[in-house]
DSSP file (Angstrom, degrees, kcal/mol; ACC not computed):
  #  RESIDUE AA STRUCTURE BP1 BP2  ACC     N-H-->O    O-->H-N    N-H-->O    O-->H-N    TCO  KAPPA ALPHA  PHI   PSI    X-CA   Y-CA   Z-CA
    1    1 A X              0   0    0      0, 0.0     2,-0.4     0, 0.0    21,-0.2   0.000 360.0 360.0 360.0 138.9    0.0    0.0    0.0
    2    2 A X        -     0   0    0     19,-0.1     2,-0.4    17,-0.0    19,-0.2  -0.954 360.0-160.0-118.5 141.8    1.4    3.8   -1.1
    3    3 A X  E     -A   20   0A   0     17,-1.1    17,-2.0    -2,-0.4     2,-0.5  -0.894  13.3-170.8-105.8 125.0    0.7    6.8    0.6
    4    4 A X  E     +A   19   0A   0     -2,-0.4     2,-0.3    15,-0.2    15,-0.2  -0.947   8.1 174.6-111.3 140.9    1.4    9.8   -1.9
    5    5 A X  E     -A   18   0A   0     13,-1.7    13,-1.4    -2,-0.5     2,-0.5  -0.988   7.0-179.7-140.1 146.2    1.4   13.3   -0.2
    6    6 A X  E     -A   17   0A   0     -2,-0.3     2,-0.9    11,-0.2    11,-0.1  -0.963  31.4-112.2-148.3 128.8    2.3   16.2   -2.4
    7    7 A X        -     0   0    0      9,-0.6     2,-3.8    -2,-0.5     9,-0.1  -0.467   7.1-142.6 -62.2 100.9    2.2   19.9   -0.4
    8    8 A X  S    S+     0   0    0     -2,-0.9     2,-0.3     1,-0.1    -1,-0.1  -0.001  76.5  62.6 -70.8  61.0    0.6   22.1   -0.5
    9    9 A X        -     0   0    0     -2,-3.8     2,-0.1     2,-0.0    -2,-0.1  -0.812  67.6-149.2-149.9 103.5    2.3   25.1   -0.1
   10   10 A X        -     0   0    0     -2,-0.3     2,-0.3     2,-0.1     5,-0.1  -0.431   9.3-169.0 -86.7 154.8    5.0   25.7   -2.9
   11   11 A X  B >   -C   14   0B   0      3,-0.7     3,-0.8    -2,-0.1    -2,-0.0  -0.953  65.3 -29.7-125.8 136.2    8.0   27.6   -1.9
   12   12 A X  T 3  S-     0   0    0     -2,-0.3    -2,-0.1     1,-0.2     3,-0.0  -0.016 108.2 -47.9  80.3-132.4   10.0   28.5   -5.0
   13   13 A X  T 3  S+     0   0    0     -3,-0.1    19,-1.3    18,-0.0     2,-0.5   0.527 106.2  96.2-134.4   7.2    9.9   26.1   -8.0
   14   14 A X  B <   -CD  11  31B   0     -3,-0.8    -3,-0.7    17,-0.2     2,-0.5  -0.831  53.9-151.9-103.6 144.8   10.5   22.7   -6.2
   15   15 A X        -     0   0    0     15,-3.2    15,-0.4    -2,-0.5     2,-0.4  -0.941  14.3-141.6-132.9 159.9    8.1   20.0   -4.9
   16   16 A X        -     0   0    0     -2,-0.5    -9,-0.6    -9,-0.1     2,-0.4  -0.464  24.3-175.0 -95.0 160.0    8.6   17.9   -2.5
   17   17 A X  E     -AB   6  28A   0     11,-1.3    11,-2.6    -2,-0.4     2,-0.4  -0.989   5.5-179.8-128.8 104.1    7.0   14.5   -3.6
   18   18 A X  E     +AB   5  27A   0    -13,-1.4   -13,-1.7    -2,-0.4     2,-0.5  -0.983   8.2 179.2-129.5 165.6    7.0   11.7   -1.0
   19   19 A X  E     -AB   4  26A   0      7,-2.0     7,-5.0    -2,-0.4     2,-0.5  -0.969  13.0-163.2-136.0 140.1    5.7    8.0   -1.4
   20   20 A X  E     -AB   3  25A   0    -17,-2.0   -17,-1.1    -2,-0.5     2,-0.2  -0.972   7.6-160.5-133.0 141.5    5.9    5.6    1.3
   21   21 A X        -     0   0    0      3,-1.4   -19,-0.1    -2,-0.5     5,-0.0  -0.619  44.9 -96.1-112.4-178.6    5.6    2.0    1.5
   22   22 A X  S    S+     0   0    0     -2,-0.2    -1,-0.1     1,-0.2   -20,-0.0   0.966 120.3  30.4 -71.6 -39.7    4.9    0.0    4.2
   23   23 A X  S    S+     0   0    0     -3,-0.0     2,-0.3     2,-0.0    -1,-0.2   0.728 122.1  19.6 -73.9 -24.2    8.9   -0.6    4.8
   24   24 A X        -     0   0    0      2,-0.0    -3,-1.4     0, 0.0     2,-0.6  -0.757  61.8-123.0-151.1-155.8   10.2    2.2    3.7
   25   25 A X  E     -B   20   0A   0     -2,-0.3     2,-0.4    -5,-0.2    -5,-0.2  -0.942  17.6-175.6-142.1 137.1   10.2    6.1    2.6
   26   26 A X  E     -B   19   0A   0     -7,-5.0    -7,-2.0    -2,-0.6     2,-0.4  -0.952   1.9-174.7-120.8 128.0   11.2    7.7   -0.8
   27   27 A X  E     -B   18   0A   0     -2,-0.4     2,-0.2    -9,-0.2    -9,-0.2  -0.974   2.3-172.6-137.1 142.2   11.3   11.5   -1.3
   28   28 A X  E     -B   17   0A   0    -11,-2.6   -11,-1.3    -2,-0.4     2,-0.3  -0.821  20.1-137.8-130.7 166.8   12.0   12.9   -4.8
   29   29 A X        -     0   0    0     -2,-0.2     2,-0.4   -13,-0.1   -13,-0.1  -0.703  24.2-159.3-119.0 164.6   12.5   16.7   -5.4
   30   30 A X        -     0   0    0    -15,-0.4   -15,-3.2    -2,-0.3     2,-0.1  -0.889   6.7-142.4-153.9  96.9   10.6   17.7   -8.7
   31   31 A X  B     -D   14   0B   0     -2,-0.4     2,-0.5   -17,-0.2   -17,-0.2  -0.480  13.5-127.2 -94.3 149.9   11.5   20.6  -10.5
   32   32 A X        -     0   0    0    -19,-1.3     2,-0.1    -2,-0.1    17,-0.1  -0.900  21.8-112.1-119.0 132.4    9.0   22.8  -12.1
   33   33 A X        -     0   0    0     -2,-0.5     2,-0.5    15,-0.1    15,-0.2   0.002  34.8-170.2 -50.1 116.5    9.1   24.0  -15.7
   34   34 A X  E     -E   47   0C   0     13,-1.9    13,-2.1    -2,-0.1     2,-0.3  -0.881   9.5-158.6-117.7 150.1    9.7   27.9  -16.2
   35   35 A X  E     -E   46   0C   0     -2,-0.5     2,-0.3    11,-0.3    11,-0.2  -0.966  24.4-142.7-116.8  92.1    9.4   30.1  -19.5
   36   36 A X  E     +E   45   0C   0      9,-1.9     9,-3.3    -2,-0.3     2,-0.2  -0.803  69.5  37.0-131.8 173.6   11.3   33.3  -19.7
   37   37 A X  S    S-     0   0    0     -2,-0.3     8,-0.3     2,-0.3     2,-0.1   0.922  81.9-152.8 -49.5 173.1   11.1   36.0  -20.7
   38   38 A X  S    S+     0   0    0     -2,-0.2     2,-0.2     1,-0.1    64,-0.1  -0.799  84.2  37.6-165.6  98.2    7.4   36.3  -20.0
   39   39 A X  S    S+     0   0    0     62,-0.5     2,-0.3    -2,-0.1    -2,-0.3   0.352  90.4 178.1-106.6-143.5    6.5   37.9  -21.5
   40   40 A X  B     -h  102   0D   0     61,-1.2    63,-2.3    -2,-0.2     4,-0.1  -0.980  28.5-161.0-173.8 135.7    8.2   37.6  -25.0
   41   41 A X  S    S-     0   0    0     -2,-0.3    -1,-0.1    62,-0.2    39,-0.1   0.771  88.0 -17.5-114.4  -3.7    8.2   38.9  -28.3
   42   42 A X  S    S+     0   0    0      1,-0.5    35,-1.8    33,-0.1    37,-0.1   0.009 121.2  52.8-155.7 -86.6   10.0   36.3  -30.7
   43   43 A X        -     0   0    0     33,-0.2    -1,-0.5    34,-0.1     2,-0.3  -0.134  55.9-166.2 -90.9 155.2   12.3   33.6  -28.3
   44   44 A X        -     0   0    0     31,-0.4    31,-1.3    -3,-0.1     2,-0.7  -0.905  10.7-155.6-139.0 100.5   10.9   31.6  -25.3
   45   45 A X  E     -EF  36  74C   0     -9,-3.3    -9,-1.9    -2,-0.3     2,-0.6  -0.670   6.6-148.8 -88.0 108.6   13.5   30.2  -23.3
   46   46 A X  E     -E   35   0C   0     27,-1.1     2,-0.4    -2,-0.7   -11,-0.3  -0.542   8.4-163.5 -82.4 106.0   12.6   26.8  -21.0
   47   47 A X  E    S+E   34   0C   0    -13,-2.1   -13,-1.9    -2,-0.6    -1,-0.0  -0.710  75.8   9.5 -93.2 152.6   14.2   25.7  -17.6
   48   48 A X  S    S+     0   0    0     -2,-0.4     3,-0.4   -15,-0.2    -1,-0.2   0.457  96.9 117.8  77.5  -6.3   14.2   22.4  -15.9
   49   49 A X    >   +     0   0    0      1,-0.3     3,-1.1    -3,-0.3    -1,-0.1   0.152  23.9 122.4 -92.0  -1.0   12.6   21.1  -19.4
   50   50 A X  T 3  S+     0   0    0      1,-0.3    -1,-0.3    -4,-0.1    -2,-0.1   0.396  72.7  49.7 -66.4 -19.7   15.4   18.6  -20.4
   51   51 A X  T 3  S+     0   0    0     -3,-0.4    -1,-0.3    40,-0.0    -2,-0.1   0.694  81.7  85.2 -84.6 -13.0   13.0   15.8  -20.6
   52   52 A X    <   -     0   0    0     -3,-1.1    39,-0.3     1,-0.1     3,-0.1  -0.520  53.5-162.7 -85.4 157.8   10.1   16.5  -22.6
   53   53 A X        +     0   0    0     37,-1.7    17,-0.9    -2,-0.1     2,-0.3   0.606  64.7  31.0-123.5 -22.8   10.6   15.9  -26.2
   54   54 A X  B     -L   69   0E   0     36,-0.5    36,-2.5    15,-0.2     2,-0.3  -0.910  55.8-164.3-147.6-157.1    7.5   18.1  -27.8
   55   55 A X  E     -I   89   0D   0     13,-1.3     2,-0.4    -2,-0.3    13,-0.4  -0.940   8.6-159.4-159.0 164.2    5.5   20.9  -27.3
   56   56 A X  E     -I   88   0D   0     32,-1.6    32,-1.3    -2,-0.3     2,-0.3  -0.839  12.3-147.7-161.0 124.5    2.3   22.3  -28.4
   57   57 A X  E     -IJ  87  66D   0      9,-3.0     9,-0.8    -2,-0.4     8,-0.4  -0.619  21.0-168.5 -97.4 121.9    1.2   26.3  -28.1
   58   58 A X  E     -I   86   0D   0     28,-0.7    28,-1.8    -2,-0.3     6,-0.2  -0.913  16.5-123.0-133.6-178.6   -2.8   26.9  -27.5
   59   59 A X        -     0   0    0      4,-0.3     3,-0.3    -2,-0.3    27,-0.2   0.107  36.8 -95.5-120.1-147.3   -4.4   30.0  -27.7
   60   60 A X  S    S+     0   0    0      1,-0.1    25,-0.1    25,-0.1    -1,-0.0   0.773 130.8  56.3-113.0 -25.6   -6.7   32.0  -25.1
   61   61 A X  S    S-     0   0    0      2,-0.1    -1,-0.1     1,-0.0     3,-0.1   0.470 120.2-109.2 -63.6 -16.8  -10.0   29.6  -27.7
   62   62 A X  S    S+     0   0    0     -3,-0.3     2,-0.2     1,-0.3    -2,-0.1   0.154  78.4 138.7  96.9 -17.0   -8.1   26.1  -26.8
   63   63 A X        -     0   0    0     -5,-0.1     2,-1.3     1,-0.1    -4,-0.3  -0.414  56.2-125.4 -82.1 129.3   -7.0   26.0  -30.4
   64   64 A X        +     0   0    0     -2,-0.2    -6,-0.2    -6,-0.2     3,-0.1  -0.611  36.1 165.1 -87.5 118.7   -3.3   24.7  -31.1
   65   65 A X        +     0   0    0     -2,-1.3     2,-0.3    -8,-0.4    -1,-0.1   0.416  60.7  34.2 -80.2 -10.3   -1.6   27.2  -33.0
   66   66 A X  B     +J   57   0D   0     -9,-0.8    -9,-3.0     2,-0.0     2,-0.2  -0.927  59.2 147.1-149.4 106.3    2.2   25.9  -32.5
   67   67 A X        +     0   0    0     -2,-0.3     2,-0.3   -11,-0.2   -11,-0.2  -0.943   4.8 131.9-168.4 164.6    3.8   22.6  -32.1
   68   68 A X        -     0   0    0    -13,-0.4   -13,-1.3    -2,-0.2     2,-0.9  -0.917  67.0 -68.7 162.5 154.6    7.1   20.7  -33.0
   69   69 A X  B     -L   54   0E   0     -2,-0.3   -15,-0.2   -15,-0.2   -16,-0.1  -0.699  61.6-101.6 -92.6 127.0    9.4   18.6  -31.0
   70   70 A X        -     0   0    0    -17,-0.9     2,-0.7    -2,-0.9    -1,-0.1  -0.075  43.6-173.8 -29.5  92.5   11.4   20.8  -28.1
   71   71 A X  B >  S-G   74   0C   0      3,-0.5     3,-2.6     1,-0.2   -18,-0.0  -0.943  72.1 -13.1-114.4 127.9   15.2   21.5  -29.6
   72   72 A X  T 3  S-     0   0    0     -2,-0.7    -1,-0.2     1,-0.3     3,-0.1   0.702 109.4 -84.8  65.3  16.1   17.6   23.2  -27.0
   73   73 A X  T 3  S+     0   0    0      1,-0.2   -27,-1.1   -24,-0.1     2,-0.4   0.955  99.5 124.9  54.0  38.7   14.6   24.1  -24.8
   74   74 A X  B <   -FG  45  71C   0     -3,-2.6    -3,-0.5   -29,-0.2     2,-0.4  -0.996  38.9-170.8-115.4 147.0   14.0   27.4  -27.1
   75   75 A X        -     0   0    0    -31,-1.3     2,-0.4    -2,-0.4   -31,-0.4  -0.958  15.1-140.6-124.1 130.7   10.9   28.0  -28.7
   76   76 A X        +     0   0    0     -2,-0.4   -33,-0.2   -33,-0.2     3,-0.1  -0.632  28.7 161.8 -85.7 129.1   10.0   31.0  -31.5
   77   77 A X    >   +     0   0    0    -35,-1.8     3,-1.9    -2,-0.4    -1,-0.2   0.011  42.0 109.9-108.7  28.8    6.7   32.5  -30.9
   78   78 A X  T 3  S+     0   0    0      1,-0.3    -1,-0.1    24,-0.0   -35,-0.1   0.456  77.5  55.9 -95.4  17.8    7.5   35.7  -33.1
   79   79 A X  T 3  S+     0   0    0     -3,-0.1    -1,-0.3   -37,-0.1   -37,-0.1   0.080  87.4 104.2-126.7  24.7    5.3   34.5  -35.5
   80   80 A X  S <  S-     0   0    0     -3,-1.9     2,-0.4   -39,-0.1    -3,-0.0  -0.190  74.3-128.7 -69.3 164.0    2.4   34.5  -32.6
   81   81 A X        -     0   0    0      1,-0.0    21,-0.2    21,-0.0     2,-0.2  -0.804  50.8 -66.5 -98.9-176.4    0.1   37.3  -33.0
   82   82 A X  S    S+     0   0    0     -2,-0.4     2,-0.3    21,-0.2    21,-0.2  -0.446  91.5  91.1 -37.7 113.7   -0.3   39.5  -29.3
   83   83 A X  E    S- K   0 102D   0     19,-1.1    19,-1.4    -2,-0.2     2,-0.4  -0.982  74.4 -69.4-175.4-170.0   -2.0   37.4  -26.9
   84   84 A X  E     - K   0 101D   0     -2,-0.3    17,-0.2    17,-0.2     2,-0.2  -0.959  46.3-169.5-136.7 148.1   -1.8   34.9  -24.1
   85   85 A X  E     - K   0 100D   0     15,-2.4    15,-2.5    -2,-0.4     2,-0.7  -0.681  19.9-133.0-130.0 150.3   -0.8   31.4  -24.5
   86   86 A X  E     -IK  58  99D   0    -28,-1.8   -28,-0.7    13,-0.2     2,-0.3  -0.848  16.2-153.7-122.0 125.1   -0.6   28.0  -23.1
   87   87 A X  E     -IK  57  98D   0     11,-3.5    11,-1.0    -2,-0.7     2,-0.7  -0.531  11.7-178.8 -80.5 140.9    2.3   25.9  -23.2
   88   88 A X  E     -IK  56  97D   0    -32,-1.3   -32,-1.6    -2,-0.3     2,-0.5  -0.950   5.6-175.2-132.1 111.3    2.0   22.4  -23.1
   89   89 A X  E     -IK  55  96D   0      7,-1.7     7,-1.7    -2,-0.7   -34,-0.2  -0.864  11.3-167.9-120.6 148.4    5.0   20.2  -23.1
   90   90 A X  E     + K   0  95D   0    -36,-2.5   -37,-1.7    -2,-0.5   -36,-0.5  -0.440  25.5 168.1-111.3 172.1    5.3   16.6  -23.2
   91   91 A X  E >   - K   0  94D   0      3,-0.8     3,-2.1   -39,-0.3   -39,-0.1  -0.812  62.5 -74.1 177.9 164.7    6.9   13.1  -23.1
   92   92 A X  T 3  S+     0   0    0     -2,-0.3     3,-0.1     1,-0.2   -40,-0.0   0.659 124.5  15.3 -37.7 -31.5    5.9    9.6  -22.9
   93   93 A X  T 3  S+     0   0    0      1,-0.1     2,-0.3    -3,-0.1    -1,-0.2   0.491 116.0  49.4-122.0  25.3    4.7    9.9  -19.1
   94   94 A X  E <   - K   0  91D   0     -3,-2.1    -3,-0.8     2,-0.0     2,-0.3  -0.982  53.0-163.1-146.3 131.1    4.3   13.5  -17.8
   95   95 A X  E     - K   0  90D   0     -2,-0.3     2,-0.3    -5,-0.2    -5,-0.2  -0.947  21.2-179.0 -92.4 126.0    2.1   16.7  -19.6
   96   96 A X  E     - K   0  89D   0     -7,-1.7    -7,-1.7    -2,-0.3     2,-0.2  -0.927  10.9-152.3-119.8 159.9    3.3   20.1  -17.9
   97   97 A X  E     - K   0  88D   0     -2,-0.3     2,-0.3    -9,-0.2    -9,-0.2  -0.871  11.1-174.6-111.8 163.4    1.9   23.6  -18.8
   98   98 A X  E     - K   0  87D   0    -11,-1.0   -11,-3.5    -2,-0.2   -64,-0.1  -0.963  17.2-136.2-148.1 123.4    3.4   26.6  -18.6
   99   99 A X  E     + K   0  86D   0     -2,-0.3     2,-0.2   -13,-0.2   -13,-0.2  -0.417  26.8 172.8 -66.8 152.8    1.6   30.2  -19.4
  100  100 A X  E     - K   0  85D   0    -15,-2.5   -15,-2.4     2,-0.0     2,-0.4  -0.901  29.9-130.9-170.0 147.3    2.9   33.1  -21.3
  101  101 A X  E     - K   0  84D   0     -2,-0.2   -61,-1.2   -17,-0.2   -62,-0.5  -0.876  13.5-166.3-101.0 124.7    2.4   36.2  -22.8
  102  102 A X  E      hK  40  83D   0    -19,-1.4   -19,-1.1    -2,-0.4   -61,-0.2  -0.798 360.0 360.0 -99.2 144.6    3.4   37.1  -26.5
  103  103 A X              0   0    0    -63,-2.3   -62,-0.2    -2,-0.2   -21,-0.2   0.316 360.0 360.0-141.5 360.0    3.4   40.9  -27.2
């Protein structure tokens, strides 16, 4: 049997993650994806993002307007119009979003 607990109360841009089993206790640190600048007028630069492999830009309607597999953790929006956007990046077992403003 696993007990997951995940806090609520972020400090910063890690969480703390623990699972226990009956014998023993495992706690992993879990870094959270950031987008800068934000906002942005042509480059969107990704931290912590070194595993997800693509990515997919929606628009303030739900509608994907951008997407392409994740190279060097940059992405060009400069061909966005003005708005605000959500990013959604991926790999085979984790979806993260990240918000962002084009102007």
């Amino acid at each position: 049997m696993k007990i997951l607990l995940i806090l609520g109360l972020v400090l910063g841009t890690i969480f703390p993650v623990f699972s226990q089993d009956l014998a023993s206790t495992t706690i992993e640190m879990t870094k959270k994806v950031e987008a800068f600048p934000n906002p942005t007028s042509e480059l969107l630069f990704l931290k912590n993002a070194e595993d997800f492999k693509t990515f997919q830009v929606f628009d303030a309607n739900g509608k994907v307007v951008l997407q392409g597999q994740l190279n060097a953790n940059i992405i060009s929006v400069a061909e966005l119009p003005i708005g605000f956007y959500l990013l959604q990046l991926r790999n085979e077992n984790t979806v993260e979003s990240v918000r962002f403003q084009k102007y």
